[in-house]
C-alpha positions in Angstrom: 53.1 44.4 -204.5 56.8 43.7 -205.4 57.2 41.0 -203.2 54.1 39.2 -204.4 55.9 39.4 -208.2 59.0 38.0 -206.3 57.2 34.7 -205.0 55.6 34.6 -208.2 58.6 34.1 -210.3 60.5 32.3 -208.0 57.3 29.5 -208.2 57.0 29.9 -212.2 60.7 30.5 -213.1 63.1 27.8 -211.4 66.0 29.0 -212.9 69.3 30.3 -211.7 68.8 33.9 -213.0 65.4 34.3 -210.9 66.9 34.0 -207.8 68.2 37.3 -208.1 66.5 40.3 -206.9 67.7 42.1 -209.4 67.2 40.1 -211.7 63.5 40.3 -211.0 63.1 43.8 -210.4 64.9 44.2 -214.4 62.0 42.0 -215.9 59.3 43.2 -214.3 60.6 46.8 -215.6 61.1 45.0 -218.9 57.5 43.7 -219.1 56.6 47.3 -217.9 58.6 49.3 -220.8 58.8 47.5 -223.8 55.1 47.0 -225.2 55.3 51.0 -224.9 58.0 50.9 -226.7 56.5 48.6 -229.2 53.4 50.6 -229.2 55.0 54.2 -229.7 57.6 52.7 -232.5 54.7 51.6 -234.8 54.0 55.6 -235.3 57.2 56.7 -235.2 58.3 53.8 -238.2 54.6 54.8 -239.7 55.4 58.8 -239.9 59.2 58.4 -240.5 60.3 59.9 -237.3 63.5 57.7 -236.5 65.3 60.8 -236.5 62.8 62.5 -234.3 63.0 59.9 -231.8 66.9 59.9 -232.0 67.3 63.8 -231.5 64.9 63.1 -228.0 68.0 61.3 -226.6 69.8 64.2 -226.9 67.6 66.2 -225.6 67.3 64.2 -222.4 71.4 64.3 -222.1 70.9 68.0 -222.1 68.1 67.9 -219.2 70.6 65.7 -217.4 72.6 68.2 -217.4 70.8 71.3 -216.7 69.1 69.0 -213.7 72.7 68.7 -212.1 73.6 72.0 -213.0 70.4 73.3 -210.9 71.5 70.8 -208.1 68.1 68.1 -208.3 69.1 65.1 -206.5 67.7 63.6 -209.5 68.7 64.8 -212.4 66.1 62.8 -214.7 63.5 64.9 -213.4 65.2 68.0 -215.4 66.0 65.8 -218.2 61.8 64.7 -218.6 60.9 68.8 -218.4 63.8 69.5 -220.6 62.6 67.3 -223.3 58.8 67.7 -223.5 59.9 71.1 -224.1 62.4 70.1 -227.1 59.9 68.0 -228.1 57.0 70.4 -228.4 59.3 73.0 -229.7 60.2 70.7 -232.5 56.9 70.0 -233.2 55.3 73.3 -233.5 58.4 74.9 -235.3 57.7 72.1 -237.9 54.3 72.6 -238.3 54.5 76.6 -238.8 57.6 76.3 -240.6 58.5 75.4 -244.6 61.7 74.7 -243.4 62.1 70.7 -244.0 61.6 68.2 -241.1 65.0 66.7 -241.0 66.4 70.2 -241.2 64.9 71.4 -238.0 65.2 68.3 -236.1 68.7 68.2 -237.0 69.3 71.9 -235.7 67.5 71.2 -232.2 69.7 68.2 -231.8 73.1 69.9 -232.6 72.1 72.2 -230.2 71.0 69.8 -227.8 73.7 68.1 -227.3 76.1 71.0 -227.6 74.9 72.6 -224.7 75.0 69.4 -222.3 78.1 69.2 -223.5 79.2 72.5 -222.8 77.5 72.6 -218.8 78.6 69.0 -218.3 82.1 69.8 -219.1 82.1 73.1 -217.0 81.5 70.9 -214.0 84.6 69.6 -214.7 83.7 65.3 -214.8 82.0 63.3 -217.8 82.2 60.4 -215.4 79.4 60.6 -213.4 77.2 60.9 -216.6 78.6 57.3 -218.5 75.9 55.5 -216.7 73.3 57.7 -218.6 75.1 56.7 -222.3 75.3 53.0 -221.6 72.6 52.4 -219.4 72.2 49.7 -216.5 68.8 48.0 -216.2 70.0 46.0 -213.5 70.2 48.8 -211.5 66.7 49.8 -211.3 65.4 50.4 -208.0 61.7 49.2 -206.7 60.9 53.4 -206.7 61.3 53.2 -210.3 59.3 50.5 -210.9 56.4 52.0 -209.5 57.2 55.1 -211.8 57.2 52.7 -214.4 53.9 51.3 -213.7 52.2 54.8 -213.4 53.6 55.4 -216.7 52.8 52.4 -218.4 49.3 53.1 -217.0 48.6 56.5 -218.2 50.2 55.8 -221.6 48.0 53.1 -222.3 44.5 55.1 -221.7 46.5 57.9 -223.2 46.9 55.5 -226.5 43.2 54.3 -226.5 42.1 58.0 -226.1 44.1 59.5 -229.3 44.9 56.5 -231.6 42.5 57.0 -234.1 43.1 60.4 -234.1 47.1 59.9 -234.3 46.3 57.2 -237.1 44.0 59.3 -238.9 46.8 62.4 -238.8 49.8 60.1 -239.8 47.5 59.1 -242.6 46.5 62.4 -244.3 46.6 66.0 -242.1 44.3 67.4 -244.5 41.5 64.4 -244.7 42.0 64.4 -240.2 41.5 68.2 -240.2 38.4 67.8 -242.4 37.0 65.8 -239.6 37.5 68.2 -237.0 41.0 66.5 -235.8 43.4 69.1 -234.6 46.9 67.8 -236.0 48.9 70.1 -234.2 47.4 69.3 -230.4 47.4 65.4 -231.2 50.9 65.8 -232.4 52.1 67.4 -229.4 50.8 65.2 -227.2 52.3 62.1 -228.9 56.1 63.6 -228.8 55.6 64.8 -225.6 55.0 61.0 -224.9 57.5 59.8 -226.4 59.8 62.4 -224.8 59.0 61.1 -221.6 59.2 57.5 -222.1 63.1 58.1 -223.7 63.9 60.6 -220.7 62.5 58.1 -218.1 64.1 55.0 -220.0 67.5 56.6 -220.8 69.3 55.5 -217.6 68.4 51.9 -218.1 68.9 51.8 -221.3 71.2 54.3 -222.9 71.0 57.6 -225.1 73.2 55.0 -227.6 70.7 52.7 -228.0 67.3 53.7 -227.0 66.5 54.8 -230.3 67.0 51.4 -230.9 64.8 50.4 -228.8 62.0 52.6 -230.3 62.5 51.6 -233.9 63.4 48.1 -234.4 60.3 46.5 -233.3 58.1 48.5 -235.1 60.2 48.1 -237.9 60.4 44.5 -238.0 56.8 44.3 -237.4 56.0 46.0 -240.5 57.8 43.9 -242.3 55.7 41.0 -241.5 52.1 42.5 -241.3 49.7 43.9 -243.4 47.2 45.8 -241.2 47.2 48.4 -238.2 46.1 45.8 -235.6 48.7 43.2 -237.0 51.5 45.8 -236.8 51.0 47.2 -233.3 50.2 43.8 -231.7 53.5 42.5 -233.5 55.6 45.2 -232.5 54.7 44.6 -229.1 55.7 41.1 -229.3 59.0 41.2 -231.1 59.7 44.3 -228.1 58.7 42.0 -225.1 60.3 38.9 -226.9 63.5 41.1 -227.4 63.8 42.8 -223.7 63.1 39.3 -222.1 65.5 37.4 -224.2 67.9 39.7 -224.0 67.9 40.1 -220.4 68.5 36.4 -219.6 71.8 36.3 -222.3 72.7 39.6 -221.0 72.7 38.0 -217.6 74.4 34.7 -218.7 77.5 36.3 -221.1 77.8 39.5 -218.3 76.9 42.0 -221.3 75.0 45.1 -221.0 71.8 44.7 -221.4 70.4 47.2 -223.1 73.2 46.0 -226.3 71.8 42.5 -225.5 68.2 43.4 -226.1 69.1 45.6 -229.2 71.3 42.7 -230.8 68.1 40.6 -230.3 65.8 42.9 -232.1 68.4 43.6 -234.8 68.6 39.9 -235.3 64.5 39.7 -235.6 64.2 42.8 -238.4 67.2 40.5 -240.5 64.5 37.9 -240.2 61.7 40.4 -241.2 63.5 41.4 -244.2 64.1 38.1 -245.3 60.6 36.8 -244.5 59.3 39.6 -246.4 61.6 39.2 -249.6 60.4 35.2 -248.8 56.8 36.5 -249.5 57.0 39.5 -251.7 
């Protein structure tokens, strides 16, 4: 399958950059990642969970952690178990809890990121872990991408299957309830899938950025749209226009990439804003 995507953009994309394997295997991975990203980031901008999505980061530096501590020859698959849990532990203590959101997300994280601190610095090295903070999408091997594509499968039939549902939650808990909508299960599920796309994408991305990643899309999009159906198929775009664009000037100015696509969608929500001040 891979090499079929190699002759195809080696015919479509003459260019200097697409000679590379590499190079290749990063925007296929790109054009894998980012319209979930896009996707995911118009609920998390919708139900003001920036935070929420940021706190998952560090929950997935704490897996890391506990992966290498248990000796995994991959870590990340610690990291993904570690944070559905945090995730769903978040989630329920919030819904059976008056404590406010940001308060209890805030605690989890602290935590978080305490304790990979504290195991990673018992094994004596940070070094081995910088990769995970800056993230190198160049690096991604063709075993990846095949994770990838199994992900970016079941999250989109996952999406068709609970949208409405999610939408109808993020819009009123009480009003979804009424209509026999389970808020609780439906929320779970959605930051457990979140958890898993920032666990699988920290490596290639960063736990600096990846938040980034999440938010900025969505929240350009919104600032240019006035319906569901505009906002998610505009976040999409502004994520795959960001991750493409930013690979090729990462590629050509020898910046990381992940920065490089950030600095992209930055520059689009500046736009948004003043698009939407244009229009208001």
């Amino acid at each position: 399958m891979l090499e079929a995507w190699y002759k195809i953009v080696g015919t479509l994309l003459p260019f200097e950059w697409a000679e590379h394997i590499f190079m290749k295997n990063a925007l296929l991975a790109i054009l894998l990642i980012t319209p979930l990203f896009g996707i995911l980031g118009t609920m998390i901008v919708s139900n003001r969970m920036a935070f929420f999505s940021d706190s998952l980061g560090h929950g997935a530096f704490t897996g890391i952690a506990i992966g290498s501590l248990m000796g995994l020859a991959m870590p990340i698959i610690g990291a993904v178990f570690f944070s559905i849990i945090f995730a769903l532990s978040i989630t329920v203590i919030k819904n059976k809890s008056r404590t406010s959101t940001d308060t209890i997300i805030g605690v989890f994280s602290s935590i978080a990121i305490a304790l990979g601190l504290v195991i990673m610095s018992s094994k004596g090295s940070f070094s081995k872990y910088s990769a995970y903070l800056i993230g190198d999408l160049l690096s991604i091997a063709p075993s990846e991408i095949y994770t990838l594509m199994l992900i970016f499968l079941c999250v989109i039939i996952l999406w068709i299957l609970i949208f409405n549902k999610l939408l109808l939650v993020s819009i009123n808990q009480s009003l979804a309830q009424s209509r026999g909508v389970k808020s609780l299960p439906v929320e779970m599920l959605f930051t457990a899938t979140i958890a898993v796309i920032v666990t699988v994408s920290i490596g290639w991305v960063g736990l600096l950025i990846i938040n980034s990643l999440l938010v900025l899309p969505a929240a350009a999009a919104k600032n240019v749209t006035s319906n569901v159906r505009q906002f998610t198929l505009f976040s999409v775009i502004i994520a795959l226009f960001s991750g493409v664009c930013g690979l090729i000037m990462s590629y050509y100015w020898g910046t990381a990439t992940g920065a490089t696509i950030v600095l992209v969608s930055g520059g689009i929500y500046l736009l948004s804003l003043a698009f939407k001040k244009i229009t208001d």
